[in-house]
C-alpha positions, 0 to 999 in steps of 0.5 A: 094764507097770503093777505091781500091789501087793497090799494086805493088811487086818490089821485095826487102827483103819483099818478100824474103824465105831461108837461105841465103835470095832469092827472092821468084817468085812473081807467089808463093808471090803474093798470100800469100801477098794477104793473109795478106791484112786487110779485110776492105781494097779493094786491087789488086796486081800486080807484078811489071815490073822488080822485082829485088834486089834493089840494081841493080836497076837503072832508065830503072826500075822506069821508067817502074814503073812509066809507070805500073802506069800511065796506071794503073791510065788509068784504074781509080786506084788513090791509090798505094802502092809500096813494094821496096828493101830498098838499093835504095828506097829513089832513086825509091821514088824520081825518082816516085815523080819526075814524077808522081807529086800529079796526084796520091796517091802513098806510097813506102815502103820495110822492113828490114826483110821478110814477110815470114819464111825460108820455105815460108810458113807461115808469119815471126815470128818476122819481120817488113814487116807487120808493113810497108805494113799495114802503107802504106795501110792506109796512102796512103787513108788518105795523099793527093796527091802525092808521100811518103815513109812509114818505122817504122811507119813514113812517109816522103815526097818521095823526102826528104828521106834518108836511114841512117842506114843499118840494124835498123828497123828505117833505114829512115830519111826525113821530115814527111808526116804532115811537109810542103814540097815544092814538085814537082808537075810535071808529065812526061808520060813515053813512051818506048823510054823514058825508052830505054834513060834512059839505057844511062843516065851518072850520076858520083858523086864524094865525095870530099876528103881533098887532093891537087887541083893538085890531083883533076885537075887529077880526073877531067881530067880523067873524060874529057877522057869519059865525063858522062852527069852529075858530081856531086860534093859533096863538103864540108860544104854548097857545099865549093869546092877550086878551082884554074884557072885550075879547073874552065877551066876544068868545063868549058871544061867539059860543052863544051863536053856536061857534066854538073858539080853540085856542091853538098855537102856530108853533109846529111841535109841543103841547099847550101850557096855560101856566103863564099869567096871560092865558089865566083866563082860558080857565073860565071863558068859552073856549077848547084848548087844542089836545090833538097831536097835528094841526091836521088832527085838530081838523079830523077831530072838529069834524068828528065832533061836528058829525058825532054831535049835533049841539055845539054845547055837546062838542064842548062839554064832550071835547076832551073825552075824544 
């Protein structure tokens, strides 16, 4: 029996017409997408909830996307293919994998190019569009379950990716769909409040720079006067922060107002290491160490937490269970 997989506009370069570049309505792109659709596959498109430049996504977004295919997957569909903006596609992949888990099949590509000339009437000359969409369609029936990234004909586990150049057509990095991956296997069914929640979510990161502990006692003071839900730090090396007495009382400051400090790292890959003298004294203060696979994922991960719990002493004490 042929499987029939759903295909989900977000928006995105992909579906973008003119000079300079906008998006086209989806009621005037979902047709002429369906047109490029290979005759062997069996596919049903559907407009996204929210269509919208990626880079104005945020999470009520996903989350909407999230519960679109969930309900969807109601209905009997088990296969999805998800046409994204790339400024935040590592963010909507990891966010998805978060929380669908492997209950599905799923591929979230984009592209680097439109699908379409300037007019809007006929398939680009030159453009990376097709290429994509047609990896993902075939893929998203061959993987097995779970969530996954197709660009340039690769294809990574959603939650380990990373957009590492602004305009080649091999833009993603991450570890390959074949490579073993530890992913999550948790699925969150997302209600309406879940999504009205999320616009309230509090995330600041914050790049470590070389300057004095002096100068960051004033940043993290700064941050004591509206406290995010989540600080996350991005150290040196393997998540190598200096500290002194006043900085870990002002993390310690920080939790009690309800923020949870993360201690990250601004290095692209590899793990944290708390083995070094210096960061001796994460052992003991309030603060997470960073255990996701991406940047994005840490992101996907905070917000479920924020959504899953509803203490930040439960994120905390629950942290490292997810």
């Amino acid at each position: 029996m042929m499987k029939t997989i759903a295909l989900i506009y977000m928006g995105g370069t992909f579906g973008c017409i003119g000079e300079p570049l906008m998006p086209m309505p989806e009621q005037q792109f979902l047709p002429l997408l369906s047109k490029v659709i290979p005759p062997h596959l069996q596919v049903e498109c559907f407009a996204a909830p929210s269509i919208k430049d990626s880079s104005a996504c945020t999470a009520t977004d996903w989350l909407a996307l999230v519960q679109q295919i969930q309900q969807l997957q109601l209905k009997g569909f088990q296969h999805f293919v998800i046409i994204h903006g790339t400024d935040t596609l590592s963010y909507a992949a990891a966010t998805l994998a978060r929380f669908l888990g492997h209950s599905c099949h799923a591929i979230i590509t984009g592209s680097q190019y439109p699908l379409l000339n300037i007019e809007g009437n006929d398939t680009r000359e030159f453009t990376d569009a097709l290429g994509n969409l047609y990896l993902a369609l075939e893929q998203v029936l061959t993987l097995s379950s779970g969530v996954y990234l197709a660009f340039h004909q690769q294809v990574f586990h959603a939650q380990t990716t990373l957009k590492a150049h602004t305009t080649e057509l091999d833009a993603f990095v991450g570890i390959q769909a074949e490579q073993s991956c530890p992913t999550t296997s948790d699925y969150f069914v997302v209600q309406n409040e879940h999504i009205e929640q999320a616009a309230q979510l509090s995330i600041l990161n914050l790049m470590l720079q070389p300057i004095t502990k002096e100068q960051l006692v004033l940043q993290l003071k700064n941050s004591l006067n509206i406290p995010p839900n989540f600080l996350i730090l991005q150290g040196f090396g393997t998540g190598n922060i200096a500290v002194n007495d006043e900085i870990i009382d002002l993390f310690d400051r920080l939790y009690q107002q309800k923020c949870l400090p993360i201690i990250s790292t601004q290095v692209t890959f590899g793990q944290l290491d708390q083995r070094y003298a210096i960061s001796s004294w994460i052992q003991s203060a309030k603060v997470l160490v960073n255990d996701c696979h991406s940047h994005a994922d840490l992101y996907a991960k905070a917000l479920q937490m924020y959504l899953k719990y509803p203490t930040h002493e439960q994120w905390f004490a629950h942290w490292h269970q997810h």
